[in-house]
N, CA, C and O atoms as CSV, one atom per row, in Angstrom:
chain,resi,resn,atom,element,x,y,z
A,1,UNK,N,N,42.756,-32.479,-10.469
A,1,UNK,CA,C,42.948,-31.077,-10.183
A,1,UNK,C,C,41.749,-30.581,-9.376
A,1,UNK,O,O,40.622,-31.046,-9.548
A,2,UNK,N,N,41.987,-29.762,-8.618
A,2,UNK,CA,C,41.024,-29.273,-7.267
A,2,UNK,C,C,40.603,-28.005,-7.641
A,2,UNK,O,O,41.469,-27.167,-7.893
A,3,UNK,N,N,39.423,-27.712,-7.722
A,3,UNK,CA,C,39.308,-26.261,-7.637
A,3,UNK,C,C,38.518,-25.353,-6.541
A,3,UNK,O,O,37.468,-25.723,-6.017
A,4,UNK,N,N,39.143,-24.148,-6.269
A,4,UNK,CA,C,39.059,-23.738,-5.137
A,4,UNK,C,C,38.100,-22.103,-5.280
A,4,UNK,O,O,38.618,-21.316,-6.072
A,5,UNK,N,N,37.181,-21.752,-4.784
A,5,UNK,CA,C,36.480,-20.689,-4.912
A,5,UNK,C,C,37.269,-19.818,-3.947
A,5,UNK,O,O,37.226,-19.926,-2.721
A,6,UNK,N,N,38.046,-18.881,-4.688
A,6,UNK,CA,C,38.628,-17.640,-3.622
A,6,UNK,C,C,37.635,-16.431,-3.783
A,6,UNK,O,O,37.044,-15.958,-4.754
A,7,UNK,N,N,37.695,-16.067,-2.223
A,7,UNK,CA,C,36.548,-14.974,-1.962
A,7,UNK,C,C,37.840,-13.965,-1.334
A,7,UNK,O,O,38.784,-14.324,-0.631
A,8,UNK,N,N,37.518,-12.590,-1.852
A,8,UNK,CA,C,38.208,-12.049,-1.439
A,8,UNK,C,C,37.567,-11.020,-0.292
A,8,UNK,O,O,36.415,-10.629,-0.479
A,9,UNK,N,N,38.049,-10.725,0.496
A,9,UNK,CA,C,37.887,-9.933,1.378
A,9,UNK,C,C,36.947,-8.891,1.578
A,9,UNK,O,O,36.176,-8.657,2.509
A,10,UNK,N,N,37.313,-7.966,-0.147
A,10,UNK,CA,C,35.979,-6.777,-0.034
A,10,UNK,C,C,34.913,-6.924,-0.800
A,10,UNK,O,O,33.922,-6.211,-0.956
A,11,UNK,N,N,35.380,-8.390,-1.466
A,11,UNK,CA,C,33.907,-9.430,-1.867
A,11,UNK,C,C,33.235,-9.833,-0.854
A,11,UNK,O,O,32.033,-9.709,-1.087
A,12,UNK,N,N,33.431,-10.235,0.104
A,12,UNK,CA,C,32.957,-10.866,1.206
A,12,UNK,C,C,31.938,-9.656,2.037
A,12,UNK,O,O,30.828,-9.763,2.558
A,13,UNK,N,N,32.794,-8.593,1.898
A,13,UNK,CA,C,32.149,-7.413,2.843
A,13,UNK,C,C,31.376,-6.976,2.366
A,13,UNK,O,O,30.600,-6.262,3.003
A,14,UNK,N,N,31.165,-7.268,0.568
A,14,UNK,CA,C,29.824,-6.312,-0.059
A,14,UNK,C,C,28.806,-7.251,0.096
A,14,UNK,O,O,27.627,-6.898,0.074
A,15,UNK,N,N,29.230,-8.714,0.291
A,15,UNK,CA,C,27.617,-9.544,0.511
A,15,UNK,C,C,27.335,-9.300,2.042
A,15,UNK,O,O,26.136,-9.395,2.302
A,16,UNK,N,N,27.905,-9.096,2.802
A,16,UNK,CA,C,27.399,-8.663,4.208
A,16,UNK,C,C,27.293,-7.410,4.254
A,16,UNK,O,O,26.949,-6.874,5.308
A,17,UNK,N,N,27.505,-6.835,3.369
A,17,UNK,CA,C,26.571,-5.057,4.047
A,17,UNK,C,C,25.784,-5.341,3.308
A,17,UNK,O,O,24.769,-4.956,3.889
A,18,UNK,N,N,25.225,-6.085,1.675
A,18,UNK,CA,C,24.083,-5.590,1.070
A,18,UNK,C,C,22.889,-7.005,1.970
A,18,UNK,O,O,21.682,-6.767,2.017
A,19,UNK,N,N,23.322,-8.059,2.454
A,19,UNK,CA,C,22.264,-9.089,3.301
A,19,UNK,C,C,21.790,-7.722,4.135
A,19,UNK,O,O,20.610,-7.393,4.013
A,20,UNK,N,N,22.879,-6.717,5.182
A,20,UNK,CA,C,22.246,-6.127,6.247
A,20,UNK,C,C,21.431,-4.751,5.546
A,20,UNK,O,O,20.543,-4.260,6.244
A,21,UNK,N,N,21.609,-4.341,4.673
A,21,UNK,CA,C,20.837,-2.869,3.959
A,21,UNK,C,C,19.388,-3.867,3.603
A,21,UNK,O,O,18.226,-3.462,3.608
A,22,UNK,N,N,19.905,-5.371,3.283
A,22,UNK,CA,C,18.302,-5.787,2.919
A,22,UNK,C,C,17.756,-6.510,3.928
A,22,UNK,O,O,17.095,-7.510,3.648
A,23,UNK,N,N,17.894,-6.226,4.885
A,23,UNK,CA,C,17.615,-6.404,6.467
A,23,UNK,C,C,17.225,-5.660,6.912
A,23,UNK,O,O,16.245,-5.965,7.593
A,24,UNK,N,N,17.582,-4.312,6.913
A,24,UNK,CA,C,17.295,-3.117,7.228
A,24,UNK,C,C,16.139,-2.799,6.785
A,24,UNK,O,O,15.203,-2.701,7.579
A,25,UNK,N,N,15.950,-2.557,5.332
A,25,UNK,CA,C,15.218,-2.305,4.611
A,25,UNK,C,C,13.801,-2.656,4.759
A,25,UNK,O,O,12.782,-1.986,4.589
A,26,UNK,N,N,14.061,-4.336,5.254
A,26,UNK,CA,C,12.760,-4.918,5.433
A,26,UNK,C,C,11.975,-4.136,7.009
A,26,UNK,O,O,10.791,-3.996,7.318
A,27,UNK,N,N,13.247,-3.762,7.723
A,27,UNK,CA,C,12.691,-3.562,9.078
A,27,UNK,C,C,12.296,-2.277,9.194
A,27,UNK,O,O,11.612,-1.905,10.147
A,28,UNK,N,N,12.738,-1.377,8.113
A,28,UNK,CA,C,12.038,-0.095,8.016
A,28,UNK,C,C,10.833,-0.282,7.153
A,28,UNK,O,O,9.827,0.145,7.719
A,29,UNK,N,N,10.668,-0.642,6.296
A,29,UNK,CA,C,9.331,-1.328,5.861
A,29,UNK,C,C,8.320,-2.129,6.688
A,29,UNK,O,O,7.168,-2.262,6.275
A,30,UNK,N,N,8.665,-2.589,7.680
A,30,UNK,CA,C,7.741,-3.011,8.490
A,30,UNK,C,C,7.378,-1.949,9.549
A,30,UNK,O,O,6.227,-1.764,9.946
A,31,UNK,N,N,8.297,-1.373,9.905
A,31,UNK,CA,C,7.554,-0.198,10.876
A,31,UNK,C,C,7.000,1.094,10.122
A,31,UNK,O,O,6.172,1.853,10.628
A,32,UNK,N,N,7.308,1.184,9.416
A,32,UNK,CA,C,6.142,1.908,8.343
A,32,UNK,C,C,4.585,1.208,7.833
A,32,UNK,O,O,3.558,1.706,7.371
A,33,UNK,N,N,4.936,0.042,8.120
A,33,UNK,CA,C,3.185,-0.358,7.658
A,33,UNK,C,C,2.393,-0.164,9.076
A,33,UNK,O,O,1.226,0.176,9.267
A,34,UNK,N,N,3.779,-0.611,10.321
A,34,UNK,CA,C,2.844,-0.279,11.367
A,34,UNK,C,C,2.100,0.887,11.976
A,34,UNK,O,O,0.995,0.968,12.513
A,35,UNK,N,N,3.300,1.991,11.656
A,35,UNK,CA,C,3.090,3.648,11.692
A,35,UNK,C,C,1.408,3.700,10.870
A,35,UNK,O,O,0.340,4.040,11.379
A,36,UNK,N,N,1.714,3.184,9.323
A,36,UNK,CA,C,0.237,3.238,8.846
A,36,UNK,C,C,-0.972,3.281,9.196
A,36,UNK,O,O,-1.852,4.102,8.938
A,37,UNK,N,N,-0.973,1.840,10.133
A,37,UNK,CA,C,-2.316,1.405,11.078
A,37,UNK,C,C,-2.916,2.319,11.743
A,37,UNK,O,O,-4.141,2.295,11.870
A,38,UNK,N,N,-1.948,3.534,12.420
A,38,UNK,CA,C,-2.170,4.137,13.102
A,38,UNK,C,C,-3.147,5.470,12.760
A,38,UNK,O,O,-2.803,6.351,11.972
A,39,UNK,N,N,-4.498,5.462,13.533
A,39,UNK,CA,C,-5.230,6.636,12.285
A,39,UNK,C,C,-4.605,8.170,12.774
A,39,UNK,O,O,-4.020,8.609,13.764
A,40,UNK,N,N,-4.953,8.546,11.850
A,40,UNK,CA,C,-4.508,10.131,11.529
A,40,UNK,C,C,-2.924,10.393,10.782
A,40,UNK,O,O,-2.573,11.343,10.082
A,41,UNK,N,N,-2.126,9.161,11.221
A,41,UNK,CA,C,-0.826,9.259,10.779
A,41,UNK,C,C,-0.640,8.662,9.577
A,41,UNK,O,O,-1.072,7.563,9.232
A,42,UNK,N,N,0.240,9.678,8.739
A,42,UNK,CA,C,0.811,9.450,7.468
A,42,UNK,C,C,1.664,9.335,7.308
A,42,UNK,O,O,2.461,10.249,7.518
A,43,UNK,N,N,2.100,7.969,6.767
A,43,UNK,CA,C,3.325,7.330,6.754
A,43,UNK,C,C,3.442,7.458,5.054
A,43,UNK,O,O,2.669,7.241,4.121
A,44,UNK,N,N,4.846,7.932,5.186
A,44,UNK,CA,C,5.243,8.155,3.446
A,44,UNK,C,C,6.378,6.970,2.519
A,44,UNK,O,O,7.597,6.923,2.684
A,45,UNK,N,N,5.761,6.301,1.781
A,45,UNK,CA,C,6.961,5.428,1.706
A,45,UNK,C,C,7.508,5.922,-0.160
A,45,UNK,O,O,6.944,6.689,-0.941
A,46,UNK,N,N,8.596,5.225,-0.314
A,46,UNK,CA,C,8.867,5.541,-1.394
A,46,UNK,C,C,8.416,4.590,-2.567
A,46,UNK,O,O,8.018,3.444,-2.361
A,47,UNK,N,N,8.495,5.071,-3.613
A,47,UNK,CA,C,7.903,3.818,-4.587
A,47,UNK,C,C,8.543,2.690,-4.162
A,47,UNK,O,O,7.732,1.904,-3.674
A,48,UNK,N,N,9.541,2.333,-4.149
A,48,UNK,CA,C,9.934,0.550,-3.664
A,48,UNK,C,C,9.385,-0.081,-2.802
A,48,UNK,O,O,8.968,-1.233,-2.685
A,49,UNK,N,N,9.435,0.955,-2.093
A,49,UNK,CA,C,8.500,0.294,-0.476
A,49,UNK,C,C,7.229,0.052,-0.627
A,49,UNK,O,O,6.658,-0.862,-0.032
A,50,UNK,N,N,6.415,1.198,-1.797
A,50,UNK,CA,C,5.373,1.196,-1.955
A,50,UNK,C,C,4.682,-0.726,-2.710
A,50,UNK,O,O,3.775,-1.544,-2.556
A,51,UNK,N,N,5.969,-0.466,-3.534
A,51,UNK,CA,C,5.521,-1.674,-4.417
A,51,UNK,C,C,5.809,-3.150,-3.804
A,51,UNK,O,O,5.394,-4.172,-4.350
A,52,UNK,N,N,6.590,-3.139,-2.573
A,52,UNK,CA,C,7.233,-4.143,-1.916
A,52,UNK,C,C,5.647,-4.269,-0.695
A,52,UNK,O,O,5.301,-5.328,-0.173
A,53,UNK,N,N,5.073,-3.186,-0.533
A,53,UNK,CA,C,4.348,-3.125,0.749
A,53,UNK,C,C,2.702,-3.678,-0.043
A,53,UNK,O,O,1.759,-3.862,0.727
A,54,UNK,N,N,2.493,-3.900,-1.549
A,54,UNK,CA,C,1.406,-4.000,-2.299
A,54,UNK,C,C,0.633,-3.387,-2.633
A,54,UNK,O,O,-0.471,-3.720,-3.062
A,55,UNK,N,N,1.326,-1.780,-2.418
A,55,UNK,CA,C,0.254,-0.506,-3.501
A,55,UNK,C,C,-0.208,-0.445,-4.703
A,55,UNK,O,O,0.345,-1.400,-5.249
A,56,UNK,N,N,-0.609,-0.137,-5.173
A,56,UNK,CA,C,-1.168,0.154,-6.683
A,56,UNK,C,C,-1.902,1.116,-7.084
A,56,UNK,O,O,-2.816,1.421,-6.318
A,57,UNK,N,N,-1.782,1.832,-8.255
A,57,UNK,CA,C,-2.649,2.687,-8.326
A,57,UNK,C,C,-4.246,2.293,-8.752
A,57,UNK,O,O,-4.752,1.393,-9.423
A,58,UNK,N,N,-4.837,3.629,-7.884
A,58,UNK,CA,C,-6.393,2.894,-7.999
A,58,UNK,C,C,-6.930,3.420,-9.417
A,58,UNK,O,O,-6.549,4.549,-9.728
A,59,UNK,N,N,-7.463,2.989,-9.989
A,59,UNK,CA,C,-7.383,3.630,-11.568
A,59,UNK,C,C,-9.300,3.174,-12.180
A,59,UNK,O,O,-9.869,3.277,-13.266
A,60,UNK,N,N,-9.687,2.724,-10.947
A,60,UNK,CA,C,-11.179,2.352,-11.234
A,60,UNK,C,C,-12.187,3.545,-10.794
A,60,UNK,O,O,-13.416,3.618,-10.793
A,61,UNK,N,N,-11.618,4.045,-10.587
A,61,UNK,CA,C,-12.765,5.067,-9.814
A,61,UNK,C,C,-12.003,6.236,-9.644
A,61,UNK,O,O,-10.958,6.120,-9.005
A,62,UNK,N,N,-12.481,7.918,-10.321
A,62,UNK,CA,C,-11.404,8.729,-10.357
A,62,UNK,C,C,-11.798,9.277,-9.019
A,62,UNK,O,O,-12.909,8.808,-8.772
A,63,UNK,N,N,-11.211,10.422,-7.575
A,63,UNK,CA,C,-11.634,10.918,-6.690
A,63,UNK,C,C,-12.805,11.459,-6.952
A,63,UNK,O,O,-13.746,11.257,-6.183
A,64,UNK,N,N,-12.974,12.398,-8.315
A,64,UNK,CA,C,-13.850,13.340,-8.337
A,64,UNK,C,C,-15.467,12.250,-8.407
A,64,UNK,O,O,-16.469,12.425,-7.714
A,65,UNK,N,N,-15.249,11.130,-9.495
A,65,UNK,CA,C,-16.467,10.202,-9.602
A,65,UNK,C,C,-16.238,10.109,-7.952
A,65,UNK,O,O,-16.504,11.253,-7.582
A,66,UNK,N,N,-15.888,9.348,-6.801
A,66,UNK,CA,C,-16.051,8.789,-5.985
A,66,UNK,C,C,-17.177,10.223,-5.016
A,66,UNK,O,O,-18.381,10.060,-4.816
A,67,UNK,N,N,-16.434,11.436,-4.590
A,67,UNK,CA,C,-17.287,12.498,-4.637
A,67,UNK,C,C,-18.624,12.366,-5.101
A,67,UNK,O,O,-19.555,12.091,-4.344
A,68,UNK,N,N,-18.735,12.534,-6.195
A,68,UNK,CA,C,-19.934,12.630,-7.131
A,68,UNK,C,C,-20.632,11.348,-6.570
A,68,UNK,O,O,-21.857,11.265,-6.661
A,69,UNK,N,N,-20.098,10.613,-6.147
A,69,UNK,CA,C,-21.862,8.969,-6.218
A,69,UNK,C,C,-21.958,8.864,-4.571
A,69,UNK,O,O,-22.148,7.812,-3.962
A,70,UNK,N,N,-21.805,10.039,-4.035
A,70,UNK,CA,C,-22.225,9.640,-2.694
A,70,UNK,C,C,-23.585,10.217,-2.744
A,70,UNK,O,O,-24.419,9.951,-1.878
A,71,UNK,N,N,-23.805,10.937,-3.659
A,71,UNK,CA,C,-25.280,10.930,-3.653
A,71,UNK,C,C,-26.291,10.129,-4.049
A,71,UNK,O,O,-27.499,10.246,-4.255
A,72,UNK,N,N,-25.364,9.177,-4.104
A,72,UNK,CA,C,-26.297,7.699,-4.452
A,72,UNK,C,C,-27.095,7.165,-3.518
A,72,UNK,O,O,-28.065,6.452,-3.776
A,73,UNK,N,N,-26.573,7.611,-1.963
A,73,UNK,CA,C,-26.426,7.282,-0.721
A,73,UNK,C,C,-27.751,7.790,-0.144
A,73,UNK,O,O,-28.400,6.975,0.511
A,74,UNK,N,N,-28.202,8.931,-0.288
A,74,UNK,CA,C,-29.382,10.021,0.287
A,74,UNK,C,C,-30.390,8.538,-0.307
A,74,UNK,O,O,-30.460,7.557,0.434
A,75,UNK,N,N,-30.949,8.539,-1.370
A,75,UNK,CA,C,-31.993,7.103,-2.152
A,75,UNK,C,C,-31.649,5.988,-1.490
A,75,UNK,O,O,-32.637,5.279,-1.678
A,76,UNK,N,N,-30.841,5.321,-0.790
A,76,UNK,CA,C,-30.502,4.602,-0.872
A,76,UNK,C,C,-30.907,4.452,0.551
A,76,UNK,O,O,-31.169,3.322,0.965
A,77,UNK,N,N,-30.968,5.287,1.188
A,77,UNK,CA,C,-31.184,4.978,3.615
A,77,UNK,C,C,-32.587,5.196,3.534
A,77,UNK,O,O,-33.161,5.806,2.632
A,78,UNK,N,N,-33.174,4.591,4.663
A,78,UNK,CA,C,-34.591,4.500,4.861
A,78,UNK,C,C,-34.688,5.364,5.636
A,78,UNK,O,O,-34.189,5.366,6.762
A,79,UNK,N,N,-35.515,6.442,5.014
A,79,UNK,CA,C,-36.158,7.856,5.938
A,79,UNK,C,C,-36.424,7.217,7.091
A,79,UNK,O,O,-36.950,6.149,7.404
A,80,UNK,N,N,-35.678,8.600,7.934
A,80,UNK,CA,C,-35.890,8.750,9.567
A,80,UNK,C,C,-36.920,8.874,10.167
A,80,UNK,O,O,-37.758,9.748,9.941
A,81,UNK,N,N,-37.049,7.274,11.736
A,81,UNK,CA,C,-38.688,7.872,12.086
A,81,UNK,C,C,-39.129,8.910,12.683
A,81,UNK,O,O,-38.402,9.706,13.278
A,82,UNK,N,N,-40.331,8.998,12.583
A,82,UNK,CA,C,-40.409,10.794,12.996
A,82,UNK,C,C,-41.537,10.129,13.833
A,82,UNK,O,O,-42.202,9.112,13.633
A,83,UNK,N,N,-41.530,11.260,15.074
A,83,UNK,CA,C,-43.047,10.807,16.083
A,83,UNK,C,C,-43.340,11.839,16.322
A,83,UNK,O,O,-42.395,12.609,16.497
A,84,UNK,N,N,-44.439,12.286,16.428
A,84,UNK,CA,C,-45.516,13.497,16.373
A,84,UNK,C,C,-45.968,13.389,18.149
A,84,UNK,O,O,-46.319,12.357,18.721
A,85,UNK,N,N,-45.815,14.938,18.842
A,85,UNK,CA,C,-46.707,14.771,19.591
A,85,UNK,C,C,-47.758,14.616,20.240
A,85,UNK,O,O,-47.849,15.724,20.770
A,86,UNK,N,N,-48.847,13.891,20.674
A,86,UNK,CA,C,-50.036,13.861,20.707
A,86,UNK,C,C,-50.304,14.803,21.619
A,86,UNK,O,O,-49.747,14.675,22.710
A,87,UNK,N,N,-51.153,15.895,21.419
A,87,UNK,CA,C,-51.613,16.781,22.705
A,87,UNK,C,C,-52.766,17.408,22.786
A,87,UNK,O,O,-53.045,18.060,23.793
């Protein structure tokens, strides 16, 4: 006895629109990382994209600490040379 895999028609059509939505998908995801590169521009993606593109939340350092320790920075540069005029 033979057995035969029948595909039906609007079986067939949901694996070829969801291959092309995840075709799509990828290709709008890629021109959004490229939009990214670009400075000043903000590219908005949605969480999927976000998590597909390798976001994460940053959870080591809150904004306000990051603010706050740039005054770490002033101690930290070697005073500017200064030259006096001789006259």
């Amino acid at each position: 006895m033979t057995t035969r895999n029948i595909v039906l028609p609007a079986a067939e059509a949901a694996n070829d629109s969801a291959a092309t939505d995840t075709a799509n998908a990828a290709a709008v995801l890629y021109e959004k990382l490229a939009d990214a590169m670009t400075p000043g521009y903000q590219a908005e993606f949605d969480p999927e994209e976000a998590e597909q593109a390798g976001a994460f939340v940053e959870d080591a350092l809150s904004e306000q600490d990051a603010v706050e320790s740039d005054i770490d920075l002033v101690d930290a540069t070697a005073p500017a040379a200064t030259t006096e005029a001789k006259g």
